[in-house]
N, C-alpha and C positions, 0 to 999 in steps of 0.2 A: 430817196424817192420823194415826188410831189404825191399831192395828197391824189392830184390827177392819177398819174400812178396806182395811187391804194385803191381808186375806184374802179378802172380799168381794169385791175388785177382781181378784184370782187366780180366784177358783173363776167371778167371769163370763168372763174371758178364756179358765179351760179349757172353760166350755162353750161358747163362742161360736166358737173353734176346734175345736173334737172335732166340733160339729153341724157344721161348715164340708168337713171333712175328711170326715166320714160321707157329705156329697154329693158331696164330690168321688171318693168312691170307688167311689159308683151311675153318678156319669157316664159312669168310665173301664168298669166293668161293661158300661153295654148299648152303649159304643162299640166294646168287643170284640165284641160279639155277632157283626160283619160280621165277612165274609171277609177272608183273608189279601191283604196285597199288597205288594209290595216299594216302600218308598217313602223307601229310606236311601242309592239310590245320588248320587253328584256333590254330596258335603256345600259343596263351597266355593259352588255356584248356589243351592244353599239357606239357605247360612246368609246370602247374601245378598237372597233374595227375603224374609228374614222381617226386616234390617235397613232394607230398603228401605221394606215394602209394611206391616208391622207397627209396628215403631220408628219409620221415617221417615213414614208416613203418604200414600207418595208418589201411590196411587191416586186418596187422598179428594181431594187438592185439584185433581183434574180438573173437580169443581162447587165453585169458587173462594169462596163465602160462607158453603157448607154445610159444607168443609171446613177454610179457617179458623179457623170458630165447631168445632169439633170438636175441631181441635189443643189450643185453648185449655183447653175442657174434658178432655183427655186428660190434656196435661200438665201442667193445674192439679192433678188428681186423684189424678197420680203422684208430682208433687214435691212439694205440702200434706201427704202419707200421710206423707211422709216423716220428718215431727214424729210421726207414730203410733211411732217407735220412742223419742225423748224421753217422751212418755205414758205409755208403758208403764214403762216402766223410774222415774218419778216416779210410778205408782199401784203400786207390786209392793212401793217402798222408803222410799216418805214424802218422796221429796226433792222439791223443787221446781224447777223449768227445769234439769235436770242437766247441762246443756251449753254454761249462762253462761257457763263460764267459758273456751269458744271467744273472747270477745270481741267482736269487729269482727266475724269470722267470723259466729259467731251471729247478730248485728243485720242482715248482708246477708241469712242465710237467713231470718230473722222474716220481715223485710221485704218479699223474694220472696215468703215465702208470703201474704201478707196480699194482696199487690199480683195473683196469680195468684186467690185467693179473689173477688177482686171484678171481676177477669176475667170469671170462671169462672156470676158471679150476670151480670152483662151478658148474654152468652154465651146461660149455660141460660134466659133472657126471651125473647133473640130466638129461639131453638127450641121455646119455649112459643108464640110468635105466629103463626111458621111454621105451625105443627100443628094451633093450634087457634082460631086469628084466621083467618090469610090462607087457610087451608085448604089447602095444595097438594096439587096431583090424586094426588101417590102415598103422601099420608098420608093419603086419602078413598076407601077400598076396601073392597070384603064381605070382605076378607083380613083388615084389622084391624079388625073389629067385635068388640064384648067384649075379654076380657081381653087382646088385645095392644094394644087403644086403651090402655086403662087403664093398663097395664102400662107404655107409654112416657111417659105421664104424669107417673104414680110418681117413675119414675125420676127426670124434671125435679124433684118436689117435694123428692127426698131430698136431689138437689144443693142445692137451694136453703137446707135447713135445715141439713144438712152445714155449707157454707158463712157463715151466717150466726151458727151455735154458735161456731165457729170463730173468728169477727171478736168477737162479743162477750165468748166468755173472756178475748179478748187488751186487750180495754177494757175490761173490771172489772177486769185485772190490772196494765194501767199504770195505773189510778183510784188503785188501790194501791200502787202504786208509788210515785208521788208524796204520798203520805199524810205532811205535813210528820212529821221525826224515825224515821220509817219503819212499818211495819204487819207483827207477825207476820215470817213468813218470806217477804215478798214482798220481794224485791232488785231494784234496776235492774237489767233485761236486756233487750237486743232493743230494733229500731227499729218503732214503729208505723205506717205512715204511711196507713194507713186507719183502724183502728181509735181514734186520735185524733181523727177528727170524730166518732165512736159515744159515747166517754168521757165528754164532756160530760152523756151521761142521768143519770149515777150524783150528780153535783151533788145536794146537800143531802140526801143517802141518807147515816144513821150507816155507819161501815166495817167492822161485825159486818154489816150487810144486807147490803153491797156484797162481802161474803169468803163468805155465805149463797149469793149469786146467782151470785158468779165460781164455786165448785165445785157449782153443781148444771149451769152451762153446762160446766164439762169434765166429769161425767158424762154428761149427755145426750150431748156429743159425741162419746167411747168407746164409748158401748150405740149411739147409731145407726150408728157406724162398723161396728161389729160387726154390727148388723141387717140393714143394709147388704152388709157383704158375704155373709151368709146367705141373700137375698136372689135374689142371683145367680142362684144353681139355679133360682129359679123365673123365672127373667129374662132377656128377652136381653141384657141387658147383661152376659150369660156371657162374649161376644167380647170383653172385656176383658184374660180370660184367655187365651180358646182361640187367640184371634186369630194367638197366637206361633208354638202349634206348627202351625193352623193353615195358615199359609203356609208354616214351613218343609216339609210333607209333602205341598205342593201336587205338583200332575201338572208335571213340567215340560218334557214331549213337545209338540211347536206343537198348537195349535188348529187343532182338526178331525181331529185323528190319534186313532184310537178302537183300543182293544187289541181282539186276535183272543182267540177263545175259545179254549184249548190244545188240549180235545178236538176241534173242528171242524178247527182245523189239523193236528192228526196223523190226519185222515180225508182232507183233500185231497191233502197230502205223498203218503199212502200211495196214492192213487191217481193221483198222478202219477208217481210211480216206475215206471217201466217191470220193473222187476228186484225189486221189493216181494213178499211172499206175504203176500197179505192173511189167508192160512189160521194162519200164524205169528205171531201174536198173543200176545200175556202173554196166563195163564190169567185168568178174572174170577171175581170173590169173589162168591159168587151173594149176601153176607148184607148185601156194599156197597149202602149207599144211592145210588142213581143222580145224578151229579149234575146242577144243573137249566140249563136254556140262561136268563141272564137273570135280570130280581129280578120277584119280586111281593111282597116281604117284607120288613123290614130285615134281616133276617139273610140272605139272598138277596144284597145290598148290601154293600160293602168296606168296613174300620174307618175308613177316610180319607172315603169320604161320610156316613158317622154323625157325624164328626166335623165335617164340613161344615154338617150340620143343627143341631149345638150351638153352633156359632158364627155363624150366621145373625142378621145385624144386624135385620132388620127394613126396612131403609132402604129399599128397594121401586127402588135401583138399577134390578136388573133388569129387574123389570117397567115400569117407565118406559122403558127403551130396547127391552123386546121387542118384534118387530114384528108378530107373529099378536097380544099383547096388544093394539099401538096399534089394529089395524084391527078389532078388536072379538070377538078369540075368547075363547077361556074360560079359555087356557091364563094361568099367572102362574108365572113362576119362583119368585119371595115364598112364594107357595102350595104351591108344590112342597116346601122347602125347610121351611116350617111343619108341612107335614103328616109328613113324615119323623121333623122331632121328636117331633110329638105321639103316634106311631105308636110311637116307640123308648120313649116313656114311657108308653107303656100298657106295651107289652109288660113293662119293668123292674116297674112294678105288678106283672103279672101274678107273674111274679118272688120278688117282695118276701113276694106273700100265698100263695105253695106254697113255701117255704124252697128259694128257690136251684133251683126249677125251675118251666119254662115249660109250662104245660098250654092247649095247643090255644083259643081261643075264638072259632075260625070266624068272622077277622075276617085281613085280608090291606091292606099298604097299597097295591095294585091295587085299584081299587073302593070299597071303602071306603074310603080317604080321597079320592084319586087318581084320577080317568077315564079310559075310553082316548081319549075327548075332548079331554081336555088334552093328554097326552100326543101323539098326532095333532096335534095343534097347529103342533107346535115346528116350526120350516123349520132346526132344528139351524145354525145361524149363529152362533153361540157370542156375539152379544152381549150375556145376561148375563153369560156368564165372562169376559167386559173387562172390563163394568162393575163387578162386583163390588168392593168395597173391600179385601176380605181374602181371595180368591182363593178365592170358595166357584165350584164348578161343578155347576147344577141341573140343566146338559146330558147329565153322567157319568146323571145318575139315570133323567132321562126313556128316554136310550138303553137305560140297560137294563129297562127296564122295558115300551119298546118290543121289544125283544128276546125279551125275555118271551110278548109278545103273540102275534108271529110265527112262532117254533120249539118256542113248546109249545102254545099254543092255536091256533093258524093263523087268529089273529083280524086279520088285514091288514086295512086298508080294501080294499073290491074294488076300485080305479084299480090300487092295489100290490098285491096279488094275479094281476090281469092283469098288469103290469109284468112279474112275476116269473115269472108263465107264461110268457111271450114270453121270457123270458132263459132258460130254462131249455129251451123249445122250438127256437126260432131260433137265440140265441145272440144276440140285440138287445132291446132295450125294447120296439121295434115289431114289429105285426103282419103281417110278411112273409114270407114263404119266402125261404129262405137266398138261393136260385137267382135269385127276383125282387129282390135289393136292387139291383140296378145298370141298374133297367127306364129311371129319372129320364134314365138319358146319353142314349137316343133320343129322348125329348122334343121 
């Protein structure tokens, strides 16, 4: 390479990193928007829910073909990247394979990665067939119409080029390698052991063509690496990232155990204390904004379920195990969890286009995206938060959003509106007089 070259290659790396960072710094933005919550205590069950259920993958392979094929793909993608720091470091200084001179060393890691490369294309077919062959029912939903169809698609196709850039740099470079007397700066390095059946295309190609082809195949595969992870933001295949902290900031109170509201609880306290003066209250700041029972809003909503909604695989777990989904309601955990993002990225819009502040546009993700239909749905069973693969919970959302419904709109469905009368009259669910509950003994 010219030193042309080394600079060209620098100024795409700062922009393909600077735009990278630019998103990453909108993300963390509108995942602050939510509320405060404590989600640092008990580091030693965390940092192993995120080695387990992140690093070990230990949820996916509860559907044993889809998570197999996932592994593959994961850590094809993280130990192949891993050449991304040889690349760089050979487009910044002119060198070529800067790490020959590991040895044996190197030819194991070539080797690996070529052997995970063609994994990784097996792999991403059979998840192309899956989705768009055999159709399975929870990749055939009004949830993924338009751009999230598309969008998992993509994804497969950039694997597949990734990957196949990848194999043929490494056979245009052993083509030349073996170039009797030697070629340029190509040196024997590294084991092939895929890309030697590739190698044979370049036969009867001069070795000005075949050094032409070999660096336009390692540029294309730095700009799409790059492209690639730019990408992201608009992708779900965010969870590649988010997935870590993700679970490590997962709720890790049992399932079904739902936090109290602090203001509701320091209203029943106070009236259960016999010796309480309810008259003896801290002064209130009349200028305080009141605060709300519940979400209608993503800011309404805690930075740990915003964060929930960017790391949303898409993978329709959920909804394939829900059971108001199975029997034909309208609720979708998938859906829940979509529309939450889509909601935090308007609002970041909004954002973006008043300089760092949020101007009102009479749009709420209660209703507009969200129903109180779905919501009503849920029989709160928490079995998308089993199923989940990286410990997203759509249940935290709906509840509060239920919540919402209840103590500020007093929008209950009436069965739960009578329920609550009768708890609140009698002191039971049913409609009895205290005095009549023990009528059943004479019988």
């Amino acid at each position: 390479m010219s030193y042309l070259d080394n600079i060209l290659f620098a100024i795409l790396l700062i922009i393909g990193f600077g735009y990278f960072f630019t998103s990453i710094k909108k993300i963390r933005r509108n995942i602050n928007l939510g509320t405060d919550v404590n989600r640092v205590d008990n580091p030693k069950a965390r940092w192993t829910n995120m080695a387990m259920i992140a690093l070990g993958q230990s949820k996916m392979v509860k559907r044993p073909i889809a998570g197999i094929l996932h592994i593959i793909v994961y850590v094809g993608f993280v130990v192949i990247n891993i050449e991304l720091l040889e690349i760089i470091i050979d487009g910044l200084f002119g060198t070529h394979r800067i790490f020959a001179f590991l040895g044996t060393t190197y030819d194991v890691l070539i080797a690996s990665f070529e052997i995970l490369a063609f994994l990784v294309l097996v792999a991403v077919f059979a998840f192309w067939i899956r989705r768009n062959a055999i159709k399975l029912k929870r990749f055939v939903s009004s949830d993924l119409k338009g751009w999230p169809k598309s969008d998992a698609n993509y994804i497969l196709y950039f694997e597949v080029v990734l990957m196949t850039l990848f194999l043929l740099m490494n056979a245009s470079d052993l083509h030349l390698q073996n170039v009797p007397g030697g070629f340029s700066h190509f040196i024997k390095a590294g084991f092939f052991p895929i890309s030697q059946f590739i190698e044979p295309i370049f036969n009867g190609m001069s070795n000005e063509l075949v050094m032409l082809l070999s660096e336009i195949f390692w540029w294309l595969h730095i700009i799409g690496i790059l492209i690639f992870m730019n990408y992201l933001y608009f992708s779900k295949h965010l969870h590649i990232l988010l997935a870590f902290p993700n679970t490590y900031f997962a709720d890790l109170n049992p399932q079904g155990q739902f936090d109290n509201l602090a203001s509701v609880t320091k209203e029943v306290k106070l009236m259960m204390d016999p010796n309480a003066d309810p008259f003896a209250a801290a002064p209130v700041d009349e200028n305080a904004v009141p605060s709300k029972f519940g979400a209608s809003d993503i800011q309404d909503l805690n930075w740990v379920q915003l964060l929930n909604a960017y790391t949303c695989t898409e993978c329709g777990r959920c909804t394939s195990s829900c059971p108001a989904n199975i029997t034909g309601k309208k609720l979708s955990p998938r859906k829940i969890m979509m529309d939450t993002r889509d909601r935090m990225e308007e609002v970041g819009r909004n954002i973006d286009a008043n300089k760092g502040i949020f101007i009102p546009d009479n749009k709420t993700l209660l209703n507009d995206y969200i129903t109180p239909e779905e919501l009503w749905a849920c029989t709160s069973c928490n079995a998308c938060v089993e199923e989940c693969p990286v410990n997203i919970s759509p249940l935290s959302i709906i509840m509060d959003m239920r919540r919402y419904l209840v103590m500020e709109q007093s929008a209950a469905p009436m069965p739960l509106n009578a329920m609550m009368s009768n708890i609140e009259n009698n002191g039971a669910p049913w409609q009895y007089n205290q005095q009549d509950r023990l009528n059943w003994k004479n019988e």
